[in-house]
C-alpha positions in Angstrom: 22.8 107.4 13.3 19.9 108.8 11.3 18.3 106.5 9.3 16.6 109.3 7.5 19.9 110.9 6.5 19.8 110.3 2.9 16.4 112.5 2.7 16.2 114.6 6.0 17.7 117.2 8.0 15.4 116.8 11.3 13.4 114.4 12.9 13.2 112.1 10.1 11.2 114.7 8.0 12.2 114.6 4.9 13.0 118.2 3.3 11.5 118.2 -0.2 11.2 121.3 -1.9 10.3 122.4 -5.5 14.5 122.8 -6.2 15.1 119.1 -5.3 12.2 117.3 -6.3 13.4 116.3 -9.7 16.2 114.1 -8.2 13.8 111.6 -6.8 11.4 109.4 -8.6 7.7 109.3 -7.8 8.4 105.7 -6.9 11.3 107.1 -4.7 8.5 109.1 -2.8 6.0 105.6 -2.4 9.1 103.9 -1.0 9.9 106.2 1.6 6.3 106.1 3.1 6.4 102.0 3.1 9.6 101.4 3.8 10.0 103.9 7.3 7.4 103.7 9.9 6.9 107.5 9.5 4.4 110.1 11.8 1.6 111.2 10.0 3.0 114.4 9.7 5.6 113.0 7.7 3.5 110.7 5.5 1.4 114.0 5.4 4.6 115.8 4.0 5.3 112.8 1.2 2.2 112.9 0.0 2.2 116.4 -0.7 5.9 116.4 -2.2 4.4 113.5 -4.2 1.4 115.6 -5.4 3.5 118.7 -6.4 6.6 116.2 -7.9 3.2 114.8 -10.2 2.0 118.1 -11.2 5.4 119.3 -11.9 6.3 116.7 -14.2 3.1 116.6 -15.9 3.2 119.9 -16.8 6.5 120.2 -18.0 5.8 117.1 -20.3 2.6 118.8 -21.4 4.9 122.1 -21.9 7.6 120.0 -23.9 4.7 118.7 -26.2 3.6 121.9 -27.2 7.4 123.1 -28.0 8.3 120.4 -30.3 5.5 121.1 -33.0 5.7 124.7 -32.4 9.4 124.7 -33.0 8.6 122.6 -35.8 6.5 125.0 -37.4 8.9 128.0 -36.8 11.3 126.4 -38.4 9.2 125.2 -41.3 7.9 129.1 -41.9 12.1 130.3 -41.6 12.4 128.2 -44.4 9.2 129.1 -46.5 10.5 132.5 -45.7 13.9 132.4 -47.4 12.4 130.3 -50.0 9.9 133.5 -51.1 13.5 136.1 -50.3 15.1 133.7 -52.9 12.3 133.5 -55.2 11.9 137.4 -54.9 15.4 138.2 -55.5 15.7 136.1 -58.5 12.5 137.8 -60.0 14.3 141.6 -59.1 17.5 139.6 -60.9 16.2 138.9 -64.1 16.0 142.2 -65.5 19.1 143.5 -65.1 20.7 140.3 -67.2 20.7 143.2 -69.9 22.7 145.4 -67.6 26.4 146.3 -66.4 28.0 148.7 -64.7 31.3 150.4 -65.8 33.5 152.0 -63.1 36.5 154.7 -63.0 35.3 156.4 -66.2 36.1 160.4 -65.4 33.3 162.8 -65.0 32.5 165.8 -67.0 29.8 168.4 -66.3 28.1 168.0 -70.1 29.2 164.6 -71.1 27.2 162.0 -72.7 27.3 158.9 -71.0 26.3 156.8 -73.9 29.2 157.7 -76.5 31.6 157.3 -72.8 30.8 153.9 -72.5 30.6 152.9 -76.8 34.0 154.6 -76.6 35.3 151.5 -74.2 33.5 148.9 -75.8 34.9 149.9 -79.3 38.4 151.5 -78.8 39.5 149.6 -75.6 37.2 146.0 -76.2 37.3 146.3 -80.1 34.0 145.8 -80.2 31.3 146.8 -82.4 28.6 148.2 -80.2 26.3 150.6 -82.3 24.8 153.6 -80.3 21.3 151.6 -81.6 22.4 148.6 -79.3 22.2 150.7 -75.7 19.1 151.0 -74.4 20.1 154.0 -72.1 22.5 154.6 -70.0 23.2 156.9 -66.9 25.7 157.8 -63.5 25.1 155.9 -60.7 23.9 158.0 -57.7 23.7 161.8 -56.9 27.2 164.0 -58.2 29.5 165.1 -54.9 31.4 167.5 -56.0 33.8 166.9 -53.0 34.3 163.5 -54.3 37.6 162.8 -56.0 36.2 159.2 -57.5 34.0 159.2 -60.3 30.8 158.0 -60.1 30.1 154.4 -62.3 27.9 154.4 -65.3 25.0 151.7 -65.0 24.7 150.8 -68.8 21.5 148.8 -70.0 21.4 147.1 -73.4 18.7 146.5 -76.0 19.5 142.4 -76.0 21.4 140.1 -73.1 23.9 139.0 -75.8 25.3 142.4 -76.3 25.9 143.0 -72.8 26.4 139.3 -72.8 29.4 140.2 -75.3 30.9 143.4 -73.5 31.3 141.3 -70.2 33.0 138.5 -71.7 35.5 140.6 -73.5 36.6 142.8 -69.9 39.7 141.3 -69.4 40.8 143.5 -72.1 40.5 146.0 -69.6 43.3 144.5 -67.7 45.7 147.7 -66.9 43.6 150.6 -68.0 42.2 151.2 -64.6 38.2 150.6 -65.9 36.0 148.0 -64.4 32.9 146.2 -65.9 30.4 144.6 -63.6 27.2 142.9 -64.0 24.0 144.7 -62.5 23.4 142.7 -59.3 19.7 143.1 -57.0 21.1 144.6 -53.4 21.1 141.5 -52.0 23.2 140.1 -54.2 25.4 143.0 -54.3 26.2 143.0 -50.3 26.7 139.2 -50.6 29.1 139.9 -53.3 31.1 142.4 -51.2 31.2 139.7 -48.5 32.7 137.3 -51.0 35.3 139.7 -51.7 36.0 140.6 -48.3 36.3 137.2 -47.0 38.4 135.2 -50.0 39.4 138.2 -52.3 38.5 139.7 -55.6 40.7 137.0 -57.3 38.8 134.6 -55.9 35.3 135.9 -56.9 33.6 136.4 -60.0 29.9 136.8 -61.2 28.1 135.4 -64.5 24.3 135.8 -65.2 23.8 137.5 -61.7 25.4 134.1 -59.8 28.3 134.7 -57.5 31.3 131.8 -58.1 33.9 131.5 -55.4 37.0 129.5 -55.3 37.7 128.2 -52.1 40.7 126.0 -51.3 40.6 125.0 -55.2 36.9 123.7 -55.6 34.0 126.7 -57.3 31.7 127.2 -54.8 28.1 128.7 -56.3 25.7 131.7 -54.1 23.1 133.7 -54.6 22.3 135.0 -51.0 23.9 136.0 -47.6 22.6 132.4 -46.6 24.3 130.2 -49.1 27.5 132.4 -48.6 27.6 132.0 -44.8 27.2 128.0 -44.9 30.0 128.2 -47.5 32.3 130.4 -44.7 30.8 126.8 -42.4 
């Protein structure tokens, strides 16, 4: 029997390569050498599998330092990243607090947009919105004239509270086929369309530019494709 059958394959040689040596200990290597009265080749051979097992290890420990804080430091600049996004966002966001955006509102070739949307506000909201109180007003987009859908009306007011005022009063809407949203940055537009997508309009909403969401009950608060996603978690 070969006492060197745990290690070798031929005359008590033992076969270590760079694919096995991480299943022995360097301590494993010594003991081999003092335990087995070996040829020199052999002690030759353990000595140099020792050598390359230390080098091996050494380096991947050096390589495994140098990972940790550099990982560290990605993930710290990911972070400092969608912190600036937010931040960013929330600056293009503040502006538009005076705007909203009225859909399904048919299209004529000479109409003024501004009496188009007082008209909804005051006959369908009962509202009294004076042609002083709209800033400006205009369609959304370039006009396809292959396009059966009419293109919404991006309405921005003189003060937040009259917009403030329009908005809260929409659900008068209900049945007329016209739609009043808030004017959201792109970002929060696409992460409101996700929303939508993923739990339904009746489960969405927006106030002051923040996206709500009811989910199994409980109001959920987003701003960004981030927040959204951990919520879908």
């Amino acid at each position: 029997m070969n006492r060197y059958n745990e290690y070798t394959y031929e005359r008590g040689c033992p076969a270590l390569t760079a694919t096995n040596l991480h299943v022995l200990s360097l301590k494993g290597l010594f003991k081999m050498v003092f335990t087995h009265n070996h040829q020199q080749t052999d002690i030759k051979a353990l000595a140099s599998a020792a050598i390359k097992y230390f080098v091996f290890e050494t380096a991947f420990i050096e390589n495994l330092a140098l990972k940790v804080p550099l990982n560290n430091r990605v993930n710290d600049l990911e972070k400092e990243n969608g912190d600036l996004h937010k931040k960013l966002d929330e600056l293009k966001q503040y502006p538009r607090r005076n705007s909203l955006r009225v859909f399904i509102i048919l299209e004529n070739k000479n109409e003024d947009t501004d009496n188009l949307v007082l008209d909804v506000f005051n006959n369908k909201l009962g509202l009294k919105v004076t042609p002083d109180e709209v800033y400006r007003s205009h369609r959304i987009g370039a006009f396809n004239p292959s396009s059966k859908r009419p293109r919404g009306i991006t309405v921005k007011f003189t003060s937040y509270r009259y917009g403030d005022l329009v908005f809260r009063t929409k659900k008068m809407l209900k049945g007329t086929g016209i739609i009043i949203k808030e004017g959201l940055t792109r970002n929060r537009l696409e992460t409101l369309n996700y929303a939508v997508h993923k739990f339904s309009f009746k489960n969405v909403c927006t106030t002051d530019g923040i996206i709500y969401i009811n989910k199994n009950g409980k109001e959920h608060t987003c701003q960004t494709i981030n927040e959204f996603e951990k919520l879908c978690d």
